[in-house]
C-alpha positions as CSV (number, residue, x, y, z in Angstrom):
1,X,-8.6,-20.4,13.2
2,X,-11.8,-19.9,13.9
3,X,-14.5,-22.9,12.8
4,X,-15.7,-22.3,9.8
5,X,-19.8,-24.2,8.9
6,X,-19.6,-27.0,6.3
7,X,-21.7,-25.4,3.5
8,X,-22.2,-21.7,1.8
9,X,-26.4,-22.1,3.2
10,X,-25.2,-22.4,6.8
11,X,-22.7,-19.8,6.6
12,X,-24.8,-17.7,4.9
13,X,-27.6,-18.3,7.9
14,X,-24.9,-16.7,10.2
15,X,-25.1,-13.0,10.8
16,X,-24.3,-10.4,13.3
17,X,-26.8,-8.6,14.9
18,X,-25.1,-5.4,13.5
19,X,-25.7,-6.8,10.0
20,X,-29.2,-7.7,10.3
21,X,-29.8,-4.1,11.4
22,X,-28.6,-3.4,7.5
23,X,-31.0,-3.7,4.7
24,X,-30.4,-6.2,2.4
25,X,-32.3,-4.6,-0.3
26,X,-30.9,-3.0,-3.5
27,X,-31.3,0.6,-4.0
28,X,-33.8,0.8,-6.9
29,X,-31.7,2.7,-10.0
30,X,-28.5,2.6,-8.1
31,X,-26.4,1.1,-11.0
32,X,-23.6,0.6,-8.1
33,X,-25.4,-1.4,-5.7
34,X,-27.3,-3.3,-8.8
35,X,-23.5,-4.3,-9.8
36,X,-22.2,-5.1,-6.4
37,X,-25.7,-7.7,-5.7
38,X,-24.6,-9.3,-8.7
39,X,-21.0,-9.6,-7.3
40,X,-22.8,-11.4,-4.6
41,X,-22.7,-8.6,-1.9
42,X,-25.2,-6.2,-0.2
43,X,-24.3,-2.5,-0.1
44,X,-23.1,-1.8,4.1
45,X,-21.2,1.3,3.0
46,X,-22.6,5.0,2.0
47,X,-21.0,5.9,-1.1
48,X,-19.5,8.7,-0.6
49,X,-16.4,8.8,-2.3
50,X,-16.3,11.1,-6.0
51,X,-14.4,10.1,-8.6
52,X,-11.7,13.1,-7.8
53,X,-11.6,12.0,-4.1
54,X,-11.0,8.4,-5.0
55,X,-7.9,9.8,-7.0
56,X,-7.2,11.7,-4.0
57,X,-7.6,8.8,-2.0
58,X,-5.3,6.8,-3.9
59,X,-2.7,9.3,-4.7
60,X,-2.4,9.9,-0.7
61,X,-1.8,6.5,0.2
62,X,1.5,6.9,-2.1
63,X,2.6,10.4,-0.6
64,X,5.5,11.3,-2.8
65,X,7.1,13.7,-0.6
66,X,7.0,11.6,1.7
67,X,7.7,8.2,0.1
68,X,10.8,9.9,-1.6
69,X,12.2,11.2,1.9
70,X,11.4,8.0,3.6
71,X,13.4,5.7,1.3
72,X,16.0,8.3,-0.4
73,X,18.9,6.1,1.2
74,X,18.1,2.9,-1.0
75,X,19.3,5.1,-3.8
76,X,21.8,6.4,-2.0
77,X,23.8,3.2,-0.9
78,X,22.7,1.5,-4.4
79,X,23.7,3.6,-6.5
80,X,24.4,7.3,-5.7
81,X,23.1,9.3,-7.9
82,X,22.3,6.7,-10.5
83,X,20.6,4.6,-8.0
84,X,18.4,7.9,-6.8
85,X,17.1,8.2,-10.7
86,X,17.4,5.6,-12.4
87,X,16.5,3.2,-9.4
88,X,13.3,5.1,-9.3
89,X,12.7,5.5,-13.5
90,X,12.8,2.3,-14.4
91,X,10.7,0.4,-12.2
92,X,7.7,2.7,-12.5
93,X,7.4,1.7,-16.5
94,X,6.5,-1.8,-14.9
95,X,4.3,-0.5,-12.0
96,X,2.3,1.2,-14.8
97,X,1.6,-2.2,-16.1
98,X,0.7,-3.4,-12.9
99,X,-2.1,-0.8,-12.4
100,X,-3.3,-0.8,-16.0
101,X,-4.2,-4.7,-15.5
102,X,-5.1,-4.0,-12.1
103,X,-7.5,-1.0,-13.3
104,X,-9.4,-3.9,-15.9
105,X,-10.2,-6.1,-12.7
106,X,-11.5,-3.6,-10.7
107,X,-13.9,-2.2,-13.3
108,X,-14.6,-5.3,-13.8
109,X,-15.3,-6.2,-10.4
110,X,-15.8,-3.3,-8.2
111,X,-15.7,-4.7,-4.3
112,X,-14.6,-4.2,-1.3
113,X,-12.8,-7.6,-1.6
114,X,-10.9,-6.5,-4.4
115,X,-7.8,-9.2,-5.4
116,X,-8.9,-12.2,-3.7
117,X,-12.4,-11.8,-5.1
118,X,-10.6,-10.9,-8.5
119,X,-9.1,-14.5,-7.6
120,X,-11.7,-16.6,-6.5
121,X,-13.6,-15.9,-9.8
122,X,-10.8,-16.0,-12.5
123,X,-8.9,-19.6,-11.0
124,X,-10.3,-22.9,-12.0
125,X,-12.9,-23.8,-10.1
126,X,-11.7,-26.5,-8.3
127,X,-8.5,-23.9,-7.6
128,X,-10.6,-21.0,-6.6
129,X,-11.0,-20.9,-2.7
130,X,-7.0,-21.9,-2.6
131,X,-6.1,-19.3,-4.8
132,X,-8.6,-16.4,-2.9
133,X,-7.2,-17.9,0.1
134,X,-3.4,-16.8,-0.9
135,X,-4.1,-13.9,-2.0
136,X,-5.9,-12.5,0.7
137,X,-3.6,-13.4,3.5
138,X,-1.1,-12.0,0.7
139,X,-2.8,-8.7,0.5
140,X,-3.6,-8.5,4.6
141,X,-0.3,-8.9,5.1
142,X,1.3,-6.0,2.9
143,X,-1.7,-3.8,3.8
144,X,-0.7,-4.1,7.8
145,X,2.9,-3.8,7.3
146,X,2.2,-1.1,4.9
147,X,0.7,0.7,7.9
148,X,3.4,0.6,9.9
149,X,6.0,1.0,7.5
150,X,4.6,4.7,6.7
151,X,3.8,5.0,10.1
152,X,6.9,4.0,11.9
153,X,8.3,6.7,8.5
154,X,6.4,9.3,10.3
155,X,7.8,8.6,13.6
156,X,11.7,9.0,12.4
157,X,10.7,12.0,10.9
158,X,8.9,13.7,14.3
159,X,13.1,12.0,15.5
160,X,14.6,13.9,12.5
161,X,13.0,17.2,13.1
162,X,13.7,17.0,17.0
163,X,17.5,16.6,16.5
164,X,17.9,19.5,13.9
165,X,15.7,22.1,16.1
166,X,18.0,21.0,19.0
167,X,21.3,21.1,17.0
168,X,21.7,17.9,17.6
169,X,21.7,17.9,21.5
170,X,18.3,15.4,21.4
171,X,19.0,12.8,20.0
172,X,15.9,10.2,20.7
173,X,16.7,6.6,20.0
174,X,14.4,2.9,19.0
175,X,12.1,3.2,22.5
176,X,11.2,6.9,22.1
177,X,10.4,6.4,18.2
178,X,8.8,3.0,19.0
179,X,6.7,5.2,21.6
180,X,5.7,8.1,19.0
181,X,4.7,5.3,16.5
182,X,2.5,3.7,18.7
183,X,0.9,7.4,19.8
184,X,0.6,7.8,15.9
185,X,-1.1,4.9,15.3
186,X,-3.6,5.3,18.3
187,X,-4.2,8.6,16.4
188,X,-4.8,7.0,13.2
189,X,-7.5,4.4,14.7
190,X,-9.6,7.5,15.7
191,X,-9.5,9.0,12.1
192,X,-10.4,5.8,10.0
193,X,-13.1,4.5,12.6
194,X,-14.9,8.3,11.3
195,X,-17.4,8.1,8.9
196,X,-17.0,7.5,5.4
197,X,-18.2,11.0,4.2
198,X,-15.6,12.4,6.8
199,X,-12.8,10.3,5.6
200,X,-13.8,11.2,1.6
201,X,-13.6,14.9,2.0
202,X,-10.3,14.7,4.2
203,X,-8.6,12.7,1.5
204,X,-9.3,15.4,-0.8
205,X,-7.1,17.9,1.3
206,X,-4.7,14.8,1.8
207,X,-4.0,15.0,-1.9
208,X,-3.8,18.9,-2.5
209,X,-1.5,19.3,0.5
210,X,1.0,16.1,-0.5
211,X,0.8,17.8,-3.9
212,X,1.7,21.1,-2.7
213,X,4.6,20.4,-0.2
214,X,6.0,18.0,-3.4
215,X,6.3,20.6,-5.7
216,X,7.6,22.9,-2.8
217,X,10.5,20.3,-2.2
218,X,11.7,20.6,-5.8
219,X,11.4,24.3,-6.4
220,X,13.6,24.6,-3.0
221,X,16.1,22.0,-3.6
222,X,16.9,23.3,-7.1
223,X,16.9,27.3,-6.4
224,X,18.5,26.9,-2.8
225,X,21.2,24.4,-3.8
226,X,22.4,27.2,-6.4
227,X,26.0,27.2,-7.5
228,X,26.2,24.1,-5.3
229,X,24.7,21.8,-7.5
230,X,26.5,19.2,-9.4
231,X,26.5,18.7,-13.1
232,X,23.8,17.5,-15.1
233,X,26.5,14.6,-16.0
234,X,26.9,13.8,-12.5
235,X,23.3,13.9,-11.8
236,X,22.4,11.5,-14.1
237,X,25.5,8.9,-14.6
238,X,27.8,9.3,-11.7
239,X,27.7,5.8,-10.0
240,X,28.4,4.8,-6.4
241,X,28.1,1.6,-4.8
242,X,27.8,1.6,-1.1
243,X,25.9,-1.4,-0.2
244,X,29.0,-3.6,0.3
245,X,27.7,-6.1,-2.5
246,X,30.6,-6.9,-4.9
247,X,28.5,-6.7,-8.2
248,X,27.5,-3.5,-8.9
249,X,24.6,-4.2,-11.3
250,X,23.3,-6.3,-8.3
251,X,23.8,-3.2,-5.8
252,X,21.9,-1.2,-8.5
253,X,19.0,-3.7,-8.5
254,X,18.5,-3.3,-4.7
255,X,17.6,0.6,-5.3
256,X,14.5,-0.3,-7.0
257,X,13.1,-1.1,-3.7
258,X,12.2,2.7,-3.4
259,X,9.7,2.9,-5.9
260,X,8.4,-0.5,-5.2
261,X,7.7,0.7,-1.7
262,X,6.3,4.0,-2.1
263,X,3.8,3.2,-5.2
264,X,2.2,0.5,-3.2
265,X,-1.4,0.7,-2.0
266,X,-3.0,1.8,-5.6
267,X,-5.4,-1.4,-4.8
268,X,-7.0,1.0,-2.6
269,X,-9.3,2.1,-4.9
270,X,-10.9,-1.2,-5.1
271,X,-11.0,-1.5,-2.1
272,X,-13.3,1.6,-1.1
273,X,-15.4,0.6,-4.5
274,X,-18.6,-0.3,-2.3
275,X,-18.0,3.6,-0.6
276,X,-18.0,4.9,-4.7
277,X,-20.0,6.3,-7.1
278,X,-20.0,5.1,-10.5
279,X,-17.3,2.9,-9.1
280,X,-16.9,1.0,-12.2
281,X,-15.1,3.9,-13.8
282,X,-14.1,6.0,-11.1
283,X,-11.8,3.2,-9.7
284,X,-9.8,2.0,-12.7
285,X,-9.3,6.0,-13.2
286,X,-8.1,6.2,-9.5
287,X,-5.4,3.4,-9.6
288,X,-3.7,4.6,-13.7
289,X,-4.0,8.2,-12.4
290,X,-2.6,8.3,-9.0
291,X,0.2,5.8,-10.0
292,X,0.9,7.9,-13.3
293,X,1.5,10.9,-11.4
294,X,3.4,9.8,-8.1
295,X,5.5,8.2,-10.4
296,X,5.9,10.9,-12.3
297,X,6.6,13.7,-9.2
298,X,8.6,11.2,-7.5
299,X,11.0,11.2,-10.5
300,X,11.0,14.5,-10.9
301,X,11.8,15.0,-7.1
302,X,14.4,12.6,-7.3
303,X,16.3,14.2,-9.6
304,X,15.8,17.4,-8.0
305,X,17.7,15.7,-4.8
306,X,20.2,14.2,-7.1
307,X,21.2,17.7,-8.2
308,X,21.5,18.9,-5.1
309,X,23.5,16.1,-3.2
310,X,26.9,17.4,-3.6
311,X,28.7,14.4,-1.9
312,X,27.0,10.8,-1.5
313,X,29.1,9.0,1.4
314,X,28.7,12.5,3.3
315,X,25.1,12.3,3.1
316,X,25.0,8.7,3.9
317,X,26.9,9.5,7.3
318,X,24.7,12.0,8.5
319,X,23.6,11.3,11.8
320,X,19.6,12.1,11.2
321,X,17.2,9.0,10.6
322,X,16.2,10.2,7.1
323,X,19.2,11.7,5.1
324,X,16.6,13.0,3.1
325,X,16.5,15.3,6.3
326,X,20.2,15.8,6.1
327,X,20.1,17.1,2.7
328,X,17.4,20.0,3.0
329,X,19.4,21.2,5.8
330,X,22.5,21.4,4.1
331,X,20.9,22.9,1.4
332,X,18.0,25.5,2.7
333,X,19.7,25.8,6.3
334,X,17.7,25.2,10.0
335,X,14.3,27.0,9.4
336,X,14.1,26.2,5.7
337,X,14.7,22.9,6.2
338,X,11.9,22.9,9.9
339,X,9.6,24.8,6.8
340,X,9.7,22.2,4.6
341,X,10.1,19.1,6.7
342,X,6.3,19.9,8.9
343,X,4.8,19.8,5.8
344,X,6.7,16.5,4.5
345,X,5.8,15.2,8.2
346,X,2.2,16.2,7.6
347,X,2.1,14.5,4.1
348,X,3.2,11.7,5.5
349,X,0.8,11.3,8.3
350,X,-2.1,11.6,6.6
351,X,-1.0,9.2,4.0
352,X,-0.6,6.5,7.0
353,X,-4.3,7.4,8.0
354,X,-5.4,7.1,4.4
355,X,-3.7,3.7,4.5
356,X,-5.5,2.7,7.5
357,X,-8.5,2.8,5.8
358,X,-7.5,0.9,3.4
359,X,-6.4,-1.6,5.2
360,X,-9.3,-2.1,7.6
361,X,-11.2,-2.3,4.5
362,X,-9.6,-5.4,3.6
363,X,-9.7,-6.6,6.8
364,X,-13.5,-5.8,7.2
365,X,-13.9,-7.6,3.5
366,X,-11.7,-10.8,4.3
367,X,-13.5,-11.3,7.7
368,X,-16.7,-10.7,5.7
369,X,-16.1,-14.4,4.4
370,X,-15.0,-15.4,7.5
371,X,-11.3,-15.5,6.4
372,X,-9.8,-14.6,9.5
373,X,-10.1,-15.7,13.1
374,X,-12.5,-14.5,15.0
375,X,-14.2,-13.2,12.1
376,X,-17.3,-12.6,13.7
377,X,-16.0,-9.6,15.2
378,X,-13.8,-8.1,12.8
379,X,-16.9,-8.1,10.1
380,X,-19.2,-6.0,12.2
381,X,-19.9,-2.4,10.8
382,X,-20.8,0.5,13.3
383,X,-24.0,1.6,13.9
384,X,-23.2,4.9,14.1
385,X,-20.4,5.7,11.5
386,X,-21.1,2.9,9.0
387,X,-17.7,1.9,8.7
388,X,-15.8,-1.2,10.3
389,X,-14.6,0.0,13.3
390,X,-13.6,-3.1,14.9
391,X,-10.9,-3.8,11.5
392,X,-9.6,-0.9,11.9
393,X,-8.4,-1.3,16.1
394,X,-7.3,-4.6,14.4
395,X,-4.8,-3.1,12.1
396,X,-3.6,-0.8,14.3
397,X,-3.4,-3.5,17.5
398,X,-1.2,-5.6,14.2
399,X,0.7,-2.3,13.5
400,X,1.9,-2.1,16.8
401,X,3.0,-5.0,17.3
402,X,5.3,-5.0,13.7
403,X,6.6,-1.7,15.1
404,X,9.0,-4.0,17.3
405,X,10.9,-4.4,14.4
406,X,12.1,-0.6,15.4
407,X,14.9,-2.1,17.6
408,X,16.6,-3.2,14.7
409,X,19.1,-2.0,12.3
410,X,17.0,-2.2,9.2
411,X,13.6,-1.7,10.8
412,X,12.2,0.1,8.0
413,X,13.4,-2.0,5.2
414,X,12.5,-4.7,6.9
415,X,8.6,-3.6,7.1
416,X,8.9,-2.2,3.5
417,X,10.3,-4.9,2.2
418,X,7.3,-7.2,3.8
419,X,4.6,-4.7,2.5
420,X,5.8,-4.9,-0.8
421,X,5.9,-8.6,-1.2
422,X,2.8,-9.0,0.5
423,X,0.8,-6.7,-1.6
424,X,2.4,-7.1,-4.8
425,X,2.0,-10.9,-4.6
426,X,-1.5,-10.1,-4.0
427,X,-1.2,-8.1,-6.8
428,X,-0.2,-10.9,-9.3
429,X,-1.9,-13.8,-8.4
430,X,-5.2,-12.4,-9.9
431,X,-3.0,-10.5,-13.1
432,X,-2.1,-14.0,-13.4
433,X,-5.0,-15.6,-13.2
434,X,-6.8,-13.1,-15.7
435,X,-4.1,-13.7,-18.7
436,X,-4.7,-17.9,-17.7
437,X,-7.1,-19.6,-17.2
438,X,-9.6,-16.2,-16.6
439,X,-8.9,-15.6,-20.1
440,X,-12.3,-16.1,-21.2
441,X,-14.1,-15.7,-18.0
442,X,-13.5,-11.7,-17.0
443,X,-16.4,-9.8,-17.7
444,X,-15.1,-6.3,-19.1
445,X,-16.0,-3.0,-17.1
446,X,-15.9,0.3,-18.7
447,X,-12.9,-0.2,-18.6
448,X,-10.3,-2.7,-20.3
449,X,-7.3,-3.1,-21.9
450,X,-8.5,-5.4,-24.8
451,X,-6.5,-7.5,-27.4
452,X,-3.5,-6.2,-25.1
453,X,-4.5,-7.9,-21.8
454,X,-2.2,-11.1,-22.6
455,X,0.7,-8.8,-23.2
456,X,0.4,-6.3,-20.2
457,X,-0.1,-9.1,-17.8
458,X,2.9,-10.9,-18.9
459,X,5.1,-8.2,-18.0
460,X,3.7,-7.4,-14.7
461,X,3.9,-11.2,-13.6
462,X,7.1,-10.9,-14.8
463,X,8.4,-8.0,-13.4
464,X,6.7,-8.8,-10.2
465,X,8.3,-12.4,-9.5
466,X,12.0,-10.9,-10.4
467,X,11.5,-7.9,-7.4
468,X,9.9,-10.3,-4.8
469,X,12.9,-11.6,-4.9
470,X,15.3,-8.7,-5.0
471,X,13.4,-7.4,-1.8
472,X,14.1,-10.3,0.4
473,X,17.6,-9.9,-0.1
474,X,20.2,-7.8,3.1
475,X,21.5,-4.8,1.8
476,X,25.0,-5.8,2.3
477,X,26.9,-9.1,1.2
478,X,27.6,-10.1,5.0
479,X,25.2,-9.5,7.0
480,X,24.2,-9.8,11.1
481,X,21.2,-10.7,13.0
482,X,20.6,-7.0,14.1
483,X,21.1,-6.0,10.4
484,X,19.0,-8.7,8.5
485,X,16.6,-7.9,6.3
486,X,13.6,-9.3,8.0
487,X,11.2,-9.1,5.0
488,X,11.1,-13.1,4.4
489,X,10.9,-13.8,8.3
490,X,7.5,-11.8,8.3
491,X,6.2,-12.9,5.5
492,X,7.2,-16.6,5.8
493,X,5.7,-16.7,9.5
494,X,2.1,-15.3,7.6
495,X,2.5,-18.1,4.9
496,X,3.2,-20.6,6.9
497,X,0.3,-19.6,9.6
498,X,-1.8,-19.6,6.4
499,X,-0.5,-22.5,5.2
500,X,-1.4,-24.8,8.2
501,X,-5.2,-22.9,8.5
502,X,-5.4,-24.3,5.0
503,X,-4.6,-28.0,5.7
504,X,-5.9,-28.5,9.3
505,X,-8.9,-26.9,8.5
506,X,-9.9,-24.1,6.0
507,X,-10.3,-26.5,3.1
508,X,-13.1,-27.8,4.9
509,X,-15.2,-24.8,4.8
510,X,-13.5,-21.5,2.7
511,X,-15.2,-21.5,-0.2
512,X,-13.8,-18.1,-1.3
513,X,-16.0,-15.1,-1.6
514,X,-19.3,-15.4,0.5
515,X,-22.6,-14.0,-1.0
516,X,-23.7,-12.0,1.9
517,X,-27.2,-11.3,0.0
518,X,-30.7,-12.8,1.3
519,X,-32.3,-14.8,-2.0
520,X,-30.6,-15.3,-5.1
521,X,-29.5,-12.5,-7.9
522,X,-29.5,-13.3,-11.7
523,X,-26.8,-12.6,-13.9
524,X,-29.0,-9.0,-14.5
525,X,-28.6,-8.3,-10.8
526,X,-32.3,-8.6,-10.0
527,X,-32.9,-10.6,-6.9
């Protein structure tokens, strides 16, 4: 860990050569950069980012094609067909409470740091730097495994496609899908180190494109399958458990990890609030409008590929990586299957780069008050681009080296099961925090959710302590080391790194939060 100074003045004192290059001034009649000096912070970023390509930029990072066809088989084993609709229903009526309470912060408090600045300013005060503390190694884990998860997705995909264009003659295994994630991910590091006015009007044709290819998937599945579908009986109430747990309720449970997985990330929006304008509103918008509607097309999807799926254990034995893959070729044929699958894999890689950004960004804001070791290096913004270049080779380097989970039997569970505790632990702490003892202390943005704050935060804490849980479970009852669900192994080895920064040495010096702004700023903003 690297040493931290004694006091806020010293560390304060401390500065790159890169960031004294940066003015520390605030842009006169910028409401934005007014709102972030208050916060403590000087604006580093050009804001770029509309309110539509924030949406976009959200909405990407939770690719629906994409985050239905990567985790299609938790339905299938838990559940069948129930598992594929209701497994993905249900939880999203609790997600939604997440992002609505989630939304209030971030107007609220519109920063880079997002959740472990939401943190450090709603805990008690002699609880604060602890409580930022765990929720940012919280978050920084679930944003890397995030990365990888969607990216190592992309990778069995590029597998998938290979084997049905072949008919099955190429087969590629874990080394030559480890070896197209790490290609992907090398990829991926050269996008997000672009410029931030790049990266906003790319994110736009992320979202039209994921849009389109989703609402190409349904149309297809549902004329193509024809006389083949099953009932809408069958389609909606015909359970199957194939998870080899003995309680079926239980096995039902484990499907809501599909969701769970793909409508993660949503905190991006906060997170790219210092590239925004009128970030205030334009990120609380972002988060109950992306989340509302991948929700929504995900459902719709999976339904769609409930209706089609004439036989679950058939599906479940295909030999692709995705059976998501299986399906669309049983049911549109080779080419219609090729047609429809580039355009998933598409989908799927550009939400892995929109993730990346993301995830450097919280990288970049954690190592902004020096967090994370070697700080100094991981902080610095790029002369040329403006953006934190140095986070983002990070994230990917960390990617990588996650990706090793590929050897395994439950590689991808493993990872999404990692990224979702990570991040939605992140997630709770400040939700937490605000319906506690923040009660009285959150300053409302445009927006808020008022007198029913208390009541919407209760249910997400709720909701998110019972599936943190749930995901560190195997998927089967007996279980092997090749087959383990390797979800608590990452995320235990991060806490109990974090754990021993904390008591050997961080609760010297972390103080939370770091003003990073020359002078003092009023409670007006005014320097």
């Amino acid at each position: 860990m690297e040493a931290g100074p004694q006091c806020n003045a010293g560390r304060k004192d401390e500065a790159s050569s890169d960031e004294k290059s940066i003015s520390t001034s605030v842009v006169p009649g910028n409401i934005d950069d007014v709102r972030l000096a208050e916060l403590g912070y000087k604006g580093e970023f050009k804001r770029e980012f509309s309110t539509i390509e924030t949406v976009a930029f959200a909405f990407s990072i939770m690719a629906v094609i994409g985050g239905v066809s990567s985790t299609l088989s938790f339905g299938l084993l838990s559940g069948g067909h129930v598992g594929m609709i209701w497994g993905w229903g249900i939880p999203c009526l609790f997600i939604m409470c997440i992002a609505a309470s989630m939304a209030e912060l971030a107007s609220s408090m519109p920063t880079s740091a997002g959740l472990y600045y939401f943190s450090a300013k709603l805990a008690p005060e002699r609880y604060s730097a602890l409580a930022s503390w765990i929720t940012g190694w919280a978050n920084v884990t679930g944003q890397v495994t995030l990365v990888c998860s969607i990216d190592y997705t992309v990778a069995q995909m590029i597998t998938t496609a290979v084997a049905v264009a072949t008919d099955g003659t190429v087969v590629l295994g874990a080394g030559p899908t480890y070896g197209i994630l790490i290609a992907i991910l090398v990829v991926h590091g050269v996008i997000c180190s672009a410029a931030t006015r790049i990266l906003a009007r790319m994110n736009l044709f992320y979202g039209i494109l994921t849009a389109g290819a989703t609402v190409a998937a349904v149309i297809s599945l549902l004329v193509a399958s024809g006389d083949g579908k099953v009932s809408t009986k069958t389609a909606f109430t015909l359970f199957e458990n194939n998870t080899g747990w003995s309680n079926d309720g239980w096995a039902f449970i484990l499907s809501f990890a599909a969701p769970m997985w793909s409508l993660t990330g949503y905190d991006s929006a906060a997170h790219i609030s210092e590239e925004t304008s009128g970030a205030a509103r334009a990120a609380p918008i972002a988060i109950l409008v992306s989340v509302a509607a991948v929700g929504g097309m995900g459902w719709i999807l999976a339904i769609a590929a409930s209706f089609a799926t004439a036989s679950v254990p058939t599906l479940l034995e295909t030999d692709l990586a995705l059976p998501m893959g299986q399906l669309l070729l049983d049911v549109l044929g080779k080419r219609g299957m090729l047609a429809i699958w580039s355009f998933t894999i598409i989908a799927q890689f550009l939400c892995g780069a929109a993730q990346g950004v993301d995830a450097s960004r919280v990288v970049f804001a954690f190592a902004r008050d020096r967090a994370l070791p070697g700080s100094r290096w991981w902080r610095r913004m790029n002369r040329h681009t403006r953006t934190p270049v140095n986070a983002v080779w990070l994230v990917m380097g960390i990617s990588a080296l996650c990706g090793l989970l590929g050897f395994s039997a439950t590689a991808f569970s493993s990872l999404a099961g990692a990224s979702v505790v990570g991040l939605y632990t992140s997630y709770a702490i400040p939700i937490f925090l605000r319906i506690t003892s923040g009660r009285d202390r959150l300053v409302p943005g445009p927006f808020t959710l008022g007198k029913w704050s208390t009541a919407v935060g209760a249910v997400a804490v709720t909701w998110v302590a019972f599936v943190v849980v749930v995901l560190c479970f195997p998927v089967s009852q007996r279980t092997t080391a090749v087959e383990m669900n390797y979800a608590s192994v990452i995320v235990l080895a991060v806490f109990i790194f974090a754990s021993a920064s904390w008591v050997l040495s961080a609760r010297r010096w972390f103080v939370g939060p770091l003003p990073n702004i020359d002078g003092s700023v009023n409670e007006k903003g005014v320097r």
